[in-house]
N, C-alpha and C positions, 0 to 999 in steps of 0.2 A: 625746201629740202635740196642740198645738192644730187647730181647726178653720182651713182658709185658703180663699178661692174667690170668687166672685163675691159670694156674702151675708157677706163678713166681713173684715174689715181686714187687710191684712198687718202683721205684727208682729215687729219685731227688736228681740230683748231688750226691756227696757222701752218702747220706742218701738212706739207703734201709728200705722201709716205706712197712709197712705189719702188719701183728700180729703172736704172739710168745704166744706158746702155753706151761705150764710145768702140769705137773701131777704126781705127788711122793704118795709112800705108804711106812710110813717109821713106824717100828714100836717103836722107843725109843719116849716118850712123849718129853721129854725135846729137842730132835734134831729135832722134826717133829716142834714146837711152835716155833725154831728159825729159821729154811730152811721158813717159813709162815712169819713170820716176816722181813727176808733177802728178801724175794720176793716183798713184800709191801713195805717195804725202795727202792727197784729199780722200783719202778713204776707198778707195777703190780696191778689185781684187780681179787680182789676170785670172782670166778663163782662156785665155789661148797667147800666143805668142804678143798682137797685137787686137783683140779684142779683152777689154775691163768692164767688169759689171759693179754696181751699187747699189747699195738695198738699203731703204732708211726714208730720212725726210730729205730732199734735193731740193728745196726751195732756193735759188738763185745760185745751184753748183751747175745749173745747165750753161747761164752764162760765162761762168768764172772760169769754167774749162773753154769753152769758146776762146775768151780772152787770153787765155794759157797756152791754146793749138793755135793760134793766128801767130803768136810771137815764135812759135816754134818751126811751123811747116812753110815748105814756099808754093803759096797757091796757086803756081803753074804746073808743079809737078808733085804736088803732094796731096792727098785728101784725108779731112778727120770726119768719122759721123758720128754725132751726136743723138740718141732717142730714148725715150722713154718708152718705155714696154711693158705690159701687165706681169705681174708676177705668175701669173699660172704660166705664159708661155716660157717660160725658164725652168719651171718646174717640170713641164710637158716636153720639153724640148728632146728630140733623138740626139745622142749623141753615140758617134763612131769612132772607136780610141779611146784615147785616153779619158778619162771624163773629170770633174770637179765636184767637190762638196759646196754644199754652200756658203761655208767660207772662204770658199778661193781655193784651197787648198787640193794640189791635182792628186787625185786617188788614182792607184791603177784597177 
C-alpha cells in the first residue's frame, strides 16, 4: 500500500496528483516575462507577482520547468524554486492583502 497524508502526494494510478509550487527572482526583465509566460502555457496560476502554484497530476512537469528555468535565468545571479507541497498547506495558508481563489484568480 503506498504511503498517502500530509508529507506525500496523493497518487491515482500513474498520476501523482498534488500541487507544485515554483518561485523565481530573476533579475533580466525580458527572461523574468518569458520563465511567467512558460509557467502559464504549462498550466500554472500566478498567486503573487513571482510565485505560481499547480494543482493536478505533475508527473515529470517538475523536471520540464527545471529544464525551462535553467534556459531562462543566469545561475549567478538569479534563483528558481521548484516544490511540491501538500495541498492543505495552501489551503491553510495566512495570507495578508490581497489574497486568490483557487483558480488563480486575485480576489480582493
Amino acid at each position: 500500500m503506498e504511503e498517502t497524508g500530509p508529507r506525500c502526494p496523493r497518487r491515482d494510478g500513474e498520476r501523482v496528483l498534488g500541487v507544485l509550487l515554483v518561485a523565481y527572482d530573476v533579475s533580466d526583465d525580458t527572461n523574468r516575462v518569458k520563465l511567467a509566460n512558460d509557467l502559464l502555457r504549462m498550466g500554472f496560476s500566478r498567486i503573487q507577482r513571482s510565485v505560481y502554484v499547480y494543482r493536478g497530476s505533475y508527473r515529470g512537469l517538475r523536471n520540464r520547468v527545471a529544464e525551462v528555468a535553467a534556459r531562462r535565468i543566469d545561475p549567478r545571479t538569479d534563483t528558481v524554486l521548484i516544490m511540491t507541497v501538500p495541498e492543505w498547506s495552501l489551503e491553510n495558508a495566512l495570507v495578508i492583502g490581497l489574497s486568490y481563489k483557487r483558480d488563480g484568480v486575485v480576489e480582493l
